[in-house]
C-alpha positions as CSV (number, residue, x, y, z in Angstrom):
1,X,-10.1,-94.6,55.8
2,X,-12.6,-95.9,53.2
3,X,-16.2,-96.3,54.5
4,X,-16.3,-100.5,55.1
5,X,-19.3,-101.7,55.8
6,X,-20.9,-105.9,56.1
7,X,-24.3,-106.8,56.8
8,X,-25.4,-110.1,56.7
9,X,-27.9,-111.6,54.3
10,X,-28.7,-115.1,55.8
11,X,-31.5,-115.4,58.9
12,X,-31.6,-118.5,60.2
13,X,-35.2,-119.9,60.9
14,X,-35.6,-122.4,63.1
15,X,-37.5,-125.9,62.4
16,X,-39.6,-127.4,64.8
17,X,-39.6,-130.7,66.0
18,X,-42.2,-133.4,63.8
19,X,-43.3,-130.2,61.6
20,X,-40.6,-129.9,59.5
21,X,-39.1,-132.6,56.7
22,X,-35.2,-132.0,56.3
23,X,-35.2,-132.2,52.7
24,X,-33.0,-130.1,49.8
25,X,-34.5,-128.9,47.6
26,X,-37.5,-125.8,48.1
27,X,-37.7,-122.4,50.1
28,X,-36.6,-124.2,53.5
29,X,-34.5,-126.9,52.3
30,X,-30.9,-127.3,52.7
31,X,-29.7,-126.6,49.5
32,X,-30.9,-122.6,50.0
33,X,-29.7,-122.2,53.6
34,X,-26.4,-123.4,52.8
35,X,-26.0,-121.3,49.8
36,X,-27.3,-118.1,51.9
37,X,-24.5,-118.6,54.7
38,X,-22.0,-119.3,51.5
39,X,-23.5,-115.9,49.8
40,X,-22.7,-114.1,53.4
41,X,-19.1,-116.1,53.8
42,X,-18.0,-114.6,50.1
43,X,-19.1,-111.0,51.3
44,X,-17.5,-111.3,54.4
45,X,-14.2,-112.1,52.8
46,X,-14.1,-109.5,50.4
47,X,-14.7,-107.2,53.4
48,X,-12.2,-108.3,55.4
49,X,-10.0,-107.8,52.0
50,X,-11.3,-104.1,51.7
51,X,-10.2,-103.8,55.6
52,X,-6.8,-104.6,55.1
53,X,-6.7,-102.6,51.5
54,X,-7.4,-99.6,54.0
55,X,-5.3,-100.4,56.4
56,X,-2.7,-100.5,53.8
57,X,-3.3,-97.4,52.6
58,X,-3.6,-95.2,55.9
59,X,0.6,-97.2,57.1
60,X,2.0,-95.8,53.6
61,X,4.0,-92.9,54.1
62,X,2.7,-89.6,52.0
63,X,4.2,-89.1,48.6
64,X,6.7,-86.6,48.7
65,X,6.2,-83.1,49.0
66,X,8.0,-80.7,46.8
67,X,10.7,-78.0,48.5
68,X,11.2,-74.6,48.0
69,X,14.0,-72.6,48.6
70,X,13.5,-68.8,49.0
71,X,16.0,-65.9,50.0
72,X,17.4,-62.6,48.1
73,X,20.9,-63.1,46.5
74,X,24.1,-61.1,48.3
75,X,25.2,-60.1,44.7
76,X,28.8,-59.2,44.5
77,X,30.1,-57.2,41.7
78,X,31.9,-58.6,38.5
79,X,32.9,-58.4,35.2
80,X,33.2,-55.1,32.8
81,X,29.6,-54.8,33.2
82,X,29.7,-53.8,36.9
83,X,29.8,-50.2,37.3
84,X,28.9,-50.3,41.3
85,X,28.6,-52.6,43.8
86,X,24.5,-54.1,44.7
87,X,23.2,-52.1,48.0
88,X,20.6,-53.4,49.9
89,X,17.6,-51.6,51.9
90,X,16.6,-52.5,55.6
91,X,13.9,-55.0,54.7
92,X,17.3,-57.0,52.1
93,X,16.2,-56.2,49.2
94,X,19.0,-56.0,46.6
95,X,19.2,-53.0,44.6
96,X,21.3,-51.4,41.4
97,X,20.9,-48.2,40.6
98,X,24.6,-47.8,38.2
99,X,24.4,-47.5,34.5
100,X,25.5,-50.6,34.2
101,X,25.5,-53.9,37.1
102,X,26.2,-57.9,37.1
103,X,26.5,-59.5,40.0
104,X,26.6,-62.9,41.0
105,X,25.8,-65.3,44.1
106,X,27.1,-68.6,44.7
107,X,24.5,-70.5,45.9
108,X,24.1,-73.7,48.1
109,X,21.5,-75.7,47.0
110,X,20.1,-79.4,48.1
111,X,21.8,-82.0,46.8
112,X,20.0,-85.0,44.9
113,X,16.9,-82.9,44.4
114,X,15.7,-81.9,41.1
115,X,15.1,-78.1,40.3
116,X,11.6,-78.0,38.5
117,X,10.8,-74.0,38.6
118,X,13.0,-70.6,39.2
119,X,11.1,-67.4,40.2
120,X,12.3,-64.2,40.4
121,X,10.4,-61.5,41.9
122,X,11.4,-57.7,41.8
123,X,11.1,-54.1,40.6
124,X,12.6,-52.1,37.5
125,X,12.1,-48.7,36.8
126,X,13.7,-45.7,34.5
127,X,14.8,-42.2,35.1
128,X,14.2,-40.9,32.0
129,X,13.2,-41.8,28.3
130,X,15.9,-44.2,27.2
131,X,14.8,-48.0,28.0
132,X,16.5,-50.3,30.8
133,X,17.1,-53.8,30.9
134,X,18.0,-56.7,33.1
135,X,19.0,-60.0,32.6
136,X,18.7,-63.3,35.3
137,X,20.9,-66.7,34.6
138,X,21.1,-69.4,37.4
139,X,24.5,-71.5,36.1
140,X,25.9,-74.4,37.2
141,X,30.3,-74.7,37.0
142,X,31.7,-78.1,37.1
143,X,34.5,-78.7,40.5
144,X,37.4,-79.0,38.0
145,X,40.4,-77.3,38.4
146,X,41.8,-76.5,34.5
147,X,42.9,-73.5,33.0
148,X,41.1,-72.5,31.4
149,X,38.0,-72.9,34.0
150,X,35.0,-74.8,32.3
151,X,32.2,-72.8,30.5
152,X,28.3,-72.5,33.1
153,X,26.1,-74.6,32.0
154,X,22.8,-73.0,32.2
155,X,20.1,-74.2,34.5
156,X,17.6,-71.1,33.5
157,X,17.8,-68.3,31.6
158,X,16.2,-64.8,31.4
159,X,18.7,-62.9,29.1
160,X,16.5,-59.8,28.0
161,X,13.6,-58.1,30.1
162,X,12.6,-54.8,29.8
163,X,9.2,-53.8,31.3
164,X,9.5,-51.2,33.7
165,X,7.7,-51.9,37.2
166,X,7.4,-54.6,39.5
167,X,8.4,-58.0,37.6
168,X,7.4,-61.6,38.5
169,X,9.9,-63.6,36.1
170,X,8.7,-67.6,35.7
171,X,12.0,-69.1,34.3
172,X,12.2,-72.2,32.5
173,X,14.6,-75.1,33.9
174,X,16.9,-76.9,31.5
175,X,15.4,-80.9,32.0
176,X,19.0,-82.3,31.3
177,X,20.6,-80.1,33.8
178,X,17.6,-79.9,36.8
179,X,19.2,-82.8,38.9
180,X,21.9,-80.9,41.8
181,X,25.0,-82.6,42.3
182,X,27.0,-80.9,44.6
183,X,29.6,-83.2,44.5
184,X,30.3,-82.2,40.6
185,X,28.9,-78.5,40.3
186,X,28.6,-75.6,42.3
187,X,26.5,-73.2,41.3
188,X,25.9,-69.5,40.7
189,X,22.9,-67.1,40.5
190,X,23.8,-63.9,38.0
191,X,22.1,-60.7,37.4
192,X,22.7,-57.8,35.0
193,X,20.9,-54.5,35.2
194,X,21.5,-51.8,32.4
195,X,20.2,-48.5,31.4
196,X,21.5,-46.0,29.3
197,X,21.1,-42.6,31.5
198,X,19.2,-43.6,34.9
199,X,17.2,-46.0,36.2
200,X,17.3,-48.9,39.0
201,X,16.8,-52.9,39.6
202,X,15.7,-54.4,42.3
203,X,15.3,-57.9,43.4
204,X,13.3,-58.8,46.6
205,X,12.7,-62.7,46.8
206,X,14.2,-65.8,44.6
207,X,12.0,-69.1,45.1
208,X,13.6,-72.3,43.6
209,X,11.5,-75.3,44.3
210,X,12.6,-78.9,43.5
211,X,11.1,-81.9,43.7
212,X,13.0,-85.3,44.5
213,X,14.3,-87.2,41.7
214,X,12.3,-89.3,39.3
């Protein structure tokens, strides 16, 4: 709470009997009394304003906090680009070590919240001289059943990274599309790992934070 303070300003002195003339005007006369306890009356209400200004502010809930969503995706395999199924190591890390890997992960995610930042954290490395390359798309499918089914729309995209060793991908988020609505869209995590004679992907952690929405 803010630090509220009031001290008065006005001290009365008494008058004595046949000593003292009431009169107005001067140091002891009425008219400076009566504006010293009005001077301390004005403070005093803009205290008691301050008081309840504070009091105000300490009731009202906190703004809110963002959210984060963290895990490592169960990739299955799919397309013509998966040439083995994702593995995964004791501490669930997903790895690909094929010549050529997609998998994908439908995920549930909180409805009415807005998706502000995708982060993927991971490791890619090569066998040999020839270059690898991964690729990381969170998607979103409208719930429509026609054939044929609806095109992704895509959330955020990472379509071409190549450096080999550990990787800490910061993903933009398409504004138009940040808003989850479960009720519409479902919505899938994909990731593509190629190489041209060895080498191996892994992801370790996904952290998707959203904020509610403006």
């Amino acid at each position: 709470m803010a630090d509220i303070s009031y001290t008065p300003t006005f001290h009365h002195v008494a008058w004595e009997d046949r000593k003292d003339r009431v009169e107005a005007a001067g140091p002891n006369g009425f008219n400076v009394r009566f504006n010293a306890i009005a001077s301390d009356l004005g403070q005093l209400s803009t205290t008691v304003t301050d008081i309840g200004a504070a009091i105000d502010a300490s009731n009202a809930a906190p703004p809110p906090q963002p959210q984060r969503l963290s895990f490592t995706p169960t990739l299955r395999p799919t397309g013509l680009l998966s040439g083995g199924a994702w593995s995964y190591d004791a501490n669930g890390v997903a790895h690909a070590n094929s010549l050529a890997m997609t998998g994908v992960a439908n995920l549930t995610l909180p409805h009415g919240l807005r998706l502000t930042s995708v982060r993927v954290v991971g490791d890619m490395q090569r066998g040999s001289s020839h270059g690898v390359g991964g690729a990381i798309s969170l998607a979103r499918t409208p719930l429509r059943l026609v054939v044929p089914p609806p095109a992704p729309e895509p959330l955020a995209v990472n379509d071409n990274f190549s450096s080999v060793g550990p990787f800490d991908l910061q993903i933009p988020v398409s504004a138009p599309r940040a808003l989850i609505d479960t009720s519409v869209f479902r919505y899938v995590l994909t990731a593509t790992f190629e190489t041209v004679l060895f080498g191996s992907m892994s992801i370790e952690a996904v952290h998707l934070t959203f904020a509610p929405p403006s």
